[in-house]
N, C-alpha and C positions, 0 to 999 in steps of 0.2 A: 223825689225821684226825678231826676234832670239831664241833660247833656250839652252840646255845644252852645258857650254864648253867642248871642247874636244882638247886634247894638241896635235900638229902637232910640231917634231921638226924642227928647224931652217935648214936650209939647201940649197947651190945652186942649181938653177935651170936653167939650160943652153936652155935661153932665144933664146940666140942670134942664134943660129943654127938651128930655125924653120922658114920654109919659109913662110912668109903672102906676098899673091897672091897680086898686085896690076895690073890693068886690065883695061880697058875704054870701055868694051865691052855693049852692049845695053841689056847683062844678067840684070846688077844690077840694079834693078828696072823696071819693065815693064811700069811704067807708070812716066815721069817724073816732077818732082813737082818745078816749078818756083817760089811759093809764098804760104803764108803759111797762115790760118786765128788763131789770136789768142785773144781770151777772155779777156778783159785787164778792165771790168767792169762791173758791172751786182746788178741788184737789188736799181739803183737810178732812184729817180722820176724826177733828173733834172742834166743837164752835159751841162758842157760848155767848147767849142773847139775854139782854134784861131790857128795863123799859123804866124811869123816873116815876111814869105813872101808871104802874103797872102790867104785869104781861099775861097774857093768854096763850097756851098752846094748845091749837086742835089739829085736827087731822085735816085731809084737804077737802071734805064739804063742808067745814066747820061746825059741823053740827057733835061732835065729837069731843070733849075737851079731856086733854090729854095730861096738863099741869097747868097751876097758875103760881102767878107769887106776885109780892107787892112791889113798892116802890123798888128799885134798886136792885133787888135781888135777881141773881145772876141763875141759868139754867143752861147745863153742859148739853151740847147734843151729842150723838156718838154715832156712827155707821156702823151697823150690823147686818151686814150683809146687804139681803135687797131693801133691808128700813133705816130707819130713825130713831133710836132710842132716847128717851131724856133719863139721864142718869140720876137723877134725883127723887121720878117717881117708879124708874122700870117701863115706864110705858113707850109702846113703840106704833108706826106706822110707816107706810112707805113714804109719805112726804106728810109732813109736818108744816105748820102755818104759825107763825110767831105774829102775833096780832098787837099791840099796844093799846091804851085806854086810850078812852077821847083827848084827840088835840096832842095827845103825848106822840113820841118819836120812839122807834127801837133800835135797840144797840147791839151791833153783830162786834165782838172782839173792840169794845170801846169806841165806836165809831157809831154815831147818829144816822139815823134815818128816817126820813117821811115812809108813809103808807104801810106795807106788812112784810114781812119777809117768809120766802118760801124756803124749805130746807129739804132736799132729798139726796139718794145716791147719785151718782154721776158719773162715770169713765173709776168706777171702784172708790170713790172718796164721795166727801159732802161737799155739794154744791145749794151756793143761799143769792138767791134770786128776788131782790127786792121789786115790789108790784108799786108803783106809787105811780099819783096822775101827773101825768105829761107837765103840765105848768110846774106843777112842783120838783121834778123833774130835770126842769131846764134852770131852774135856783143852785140845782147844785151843780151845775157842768157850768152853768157861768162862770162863777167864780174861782173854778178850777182853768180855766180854758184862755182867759183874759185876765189880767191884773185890773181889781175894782177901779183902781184910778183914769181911768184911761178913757177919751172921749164919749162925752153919752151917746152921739151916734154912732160911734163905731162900735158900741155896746150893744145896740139896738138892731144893729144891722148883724151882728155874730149871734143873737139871741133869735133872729128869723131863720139865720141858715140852721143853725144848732137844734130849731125847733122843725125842721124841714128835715133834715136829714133822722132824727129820731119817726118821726110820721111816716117816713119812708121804709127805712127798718123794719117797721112795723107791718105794715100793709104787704111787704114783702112776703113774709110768712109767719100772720096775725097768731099762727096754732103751737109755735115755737116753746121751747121750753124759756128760751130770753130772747129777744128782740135785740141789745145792747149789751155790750161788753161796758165796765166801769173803766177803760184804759187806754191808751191810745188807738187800741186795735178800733176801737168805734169812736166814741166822744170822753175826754176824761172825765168822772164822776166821784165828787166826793161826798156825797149825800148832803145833809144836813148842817155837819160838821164845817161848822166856818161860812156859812152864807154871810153875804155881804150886802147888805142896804141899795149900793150900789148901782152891784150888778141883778139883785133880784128889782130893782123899778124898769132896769132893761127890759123883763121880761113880762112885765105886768103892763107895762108900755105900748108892748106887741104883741099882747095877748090875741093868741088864734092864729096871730100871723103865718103864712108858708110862703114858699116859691112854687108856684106849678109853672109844668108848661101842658098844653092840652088840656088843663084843668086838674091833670095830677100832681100831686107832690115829685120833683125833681130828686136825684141821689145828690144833696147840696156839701159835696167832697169839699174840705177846705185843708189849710194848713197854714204854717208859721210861716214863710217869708218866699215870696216866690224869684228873687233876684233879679225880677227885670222883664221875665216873660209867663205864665202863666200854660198850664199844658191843657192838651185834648183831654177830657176823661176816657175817649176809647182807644188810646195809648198807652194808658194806665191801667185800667181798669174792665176793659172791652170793648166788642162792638155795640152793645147793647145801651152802652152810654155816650152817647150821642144827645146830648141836652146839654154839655157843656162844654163851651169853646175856649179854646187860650187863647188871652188876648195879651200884648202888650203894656206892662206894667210899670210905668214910669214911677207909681207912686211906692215900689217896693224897691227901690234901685239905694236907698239910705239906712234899710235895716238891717237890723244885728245879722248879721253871718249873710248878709247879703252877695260877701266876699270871703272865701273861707280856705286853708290850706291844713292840709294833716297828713304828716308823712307815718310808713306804716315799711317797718322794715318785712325783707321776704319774709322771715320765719314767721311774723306775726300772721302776714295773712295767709301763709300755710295753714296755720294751726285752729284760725278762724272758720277757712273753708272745709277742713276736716271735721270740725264740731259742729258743723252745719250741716254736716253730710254729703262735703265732694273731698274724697281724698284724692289726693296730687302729689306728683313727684315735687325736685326741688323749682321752685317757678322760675321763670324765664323772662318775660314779659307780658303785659296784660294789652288786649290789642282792642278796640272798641269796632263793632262790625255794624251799626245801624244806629240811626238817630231818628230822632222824633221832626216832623214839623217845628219843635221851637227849638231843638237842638240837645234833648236830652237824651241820655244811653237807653236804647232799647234791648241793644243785644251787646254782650263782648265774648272775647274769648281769654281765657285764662291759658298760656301759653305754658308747660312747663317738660321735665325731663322722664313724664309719662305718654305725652299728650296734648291734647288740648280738652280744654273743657268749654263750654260754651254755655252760658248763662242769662237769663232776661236783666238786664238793669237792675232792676230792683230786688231781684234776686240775691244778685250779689251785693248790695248794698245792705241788706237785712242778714248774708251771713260775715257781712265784717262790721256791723251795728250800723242802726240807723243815726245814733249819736255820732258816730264817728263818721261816717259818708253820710254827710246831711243831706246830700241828693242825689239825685242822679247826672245832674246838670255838672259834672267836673271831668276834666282834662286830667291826665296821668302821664307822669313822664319814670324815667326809671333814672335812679339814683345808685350809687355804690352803696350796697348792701340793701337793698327798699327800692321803695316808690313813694312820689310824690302827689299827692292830690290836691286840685286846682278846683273850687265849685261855686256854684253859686247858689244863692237860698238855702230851707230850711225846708221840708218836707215831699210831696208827691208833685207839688206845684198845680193840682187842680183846685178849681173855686174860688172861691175867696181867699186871699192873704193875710191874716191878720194884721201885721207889721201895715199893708200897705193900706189896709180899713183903716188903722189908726191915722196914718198919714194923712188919708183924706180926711177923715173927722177933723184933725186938726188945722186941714186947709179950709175948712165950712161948707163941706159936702155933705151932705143930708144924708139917712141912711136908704135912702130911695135908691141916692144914686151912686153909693159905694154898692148896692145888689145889682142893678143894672148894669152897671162895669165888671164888675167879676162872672153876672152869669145873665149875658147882653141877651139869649134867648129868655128868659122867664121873665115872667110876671107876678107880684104880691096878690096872693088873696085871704081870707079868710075859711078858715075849717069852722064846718059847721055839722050838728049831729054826726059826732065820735061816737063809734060803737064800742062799748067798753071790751077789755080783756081779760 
């Protein structure tokens, strides 16, 4: 999410000479978090779980067991009403615990997973909320989040924010039915399924690691390529995020879609903004009314032959895709028949940059000081006594 560029020259920045605190102290984080619940399904009438090495189904104090089966073999769940039926044995409850044997993984719709999977109703369908520890956790967002290949620091340094921003989530509101979304909406997650050597020594590397500041875990916001400048998170996000500054980003000025154009004729974004939920006459022009500190859209107005519509940046960037407006950071001119878009980066542009961690990894920046450049207020510490969930 972005708006106007603004040129920052090129220049070193003597990294290396800043101290990031590392600490074990019972500061960083007051409450400590052993396992994490995370959203890996939602909105089906029917899921089926098995396990290699066997599966257990009980009800949610487990003290109940409701079906088992051995290796391999698969168990349908079904929503009935306000429970959980397994179709195999007729038994039901309101929320269901799919358990695997020791060391084994369980399998939601052929997809692997550490720790257990939770199953109940949800907004009228089944919702499966896997329960697994934090470390193991951050194995499978690694390798969904970064390509394994890619410098060990900049691995190590996305494996602290990665493991910051879940701790965060968490602490947020510990009583939650999920902490974590499996998809962009929070961190991507692919469980189990495809961990990489890789990118799991990233995180065993930096075991405990977070970002506080005051001694809390930070909201450690990141994304894919910030084109040059880096935003407020209380521009994005609110007032209440004030821990993280934009700063100037030389080292993001060479990655992919650092520079980006996508033409979108009128009717397209007619018919974008109406599935979205703003219906509009035939448009007119789109006029930009406020920008950020580093130059991204905060507000615009959709100009057309009803009106006008008036919309946050991001707003509108999310009803004509975020694949498609990779930010908010882009210029707009009007063309016969469309508009053209002008942007720069690849996501919210707060935090960390990915693209621009690699960079630095690959200039022999340590991951001390790819954290201290993306979020120049915090400091590394160590979590210690996580209270489970």
């Amino acid at each position: 999410m972005r708006g106007r560029w603004r040129f920052w020259p090129r220049r070193t920045i003597a990294l290396a000479a800043v101290a990031v605190c590392l600490a074990a102290g019972p500061e960083a984080g007051s409450a400590a978090v052993q396992s994490v619940r995370v959203l890996v399904a939602e909105g089906r009438s029917a899921l089926t779980v098995s396990s290699d090495g066997g599966l257990t189904i009980t009800d949610a104090t487990g003290r109940r067991v409701l079906a088992q089966r051995g290796s391999g073999e698969p168990l349908r769940l079904l929503v009935r009403g306000g429970t959980v039926r397994v179709r195999e044995t007729g038994t039901s409850a309101p929320t269901l615990v799919a358990w695997p044997a020791r060391s084994a993984t369980v399998e939601l719709e052929g997809q692997a997973f550490r720790g257990r999977l939770l199953v109940q109703p949800w907004n009228g369908a089944l919702a499966a909320v896997n329960v697994v520890d934090l470390e193991e956790y951050l194995l499978g967002v690694l390798k969904d989040e970064i390509p394994p290949g890619w410098p060990a620091e900049a691995a190590k340094a996305m494996a602290i924010t990665a493991r910051t921003y879940a701790v965060y989530q968490v602490q947020q509101n510990p009583g939650a039915l999920f902490h974590l979304r499996a998809t962009t909406a929070s961190q991507v997650y692919g469980g189990a399924t495809g961990e990489d050597a890789r990118t799991s020594w990233a995180v065993q590397a930096t075991r405990g690691q977070i970002l506080t500041f005051g001694g809390q875990p930070i909201p450690a916001f990141y994304h894919s390529c910030s084109g040059g400048v880096t935003e407020d998170a209380l521009d994005v996000f609110g007032a209440n995020f004030d821990t993280i500054v934009g700063v100037p980003d030389q080292f993001s000025l060479g990655c992919p879609d650092a520079l980006w154009v996508e033409r979108l004729t009128s009717r397209e974004i007619e018919r974008a903004l109406l599935q979205a939920g703003y219906p509009i006459g035939r448009l007119l022009r789109i006029e930009d009314l406020l920008r950020s500190r580093t130059g991204r859209i905060l507000r615009l107005a959709v100009h057309h032959t009803r009106g006008t519509l008036v919309l946050e940046g991001k707003r509108f960037r999310e009803a004509l895709g975020n694949e498609v407006i990779r930010s908010t950071d882009f210029e707009v001119r009007a063309d016969p028949g469309g508009f053209t878009f002008v942007g720069r980066g690849w996501g919210h542009g707060v935090g960390l940059s990915q693209w621009g961690a690699k960079e630095m990894a690959d200039l022999a920046y340590q991951h001390q000081d790819i954290l201290k450049f993306y979020y120049p207020l915090a400091e590394i510490r160590t979590l210690t006594g996580l209270v489970g969930q």
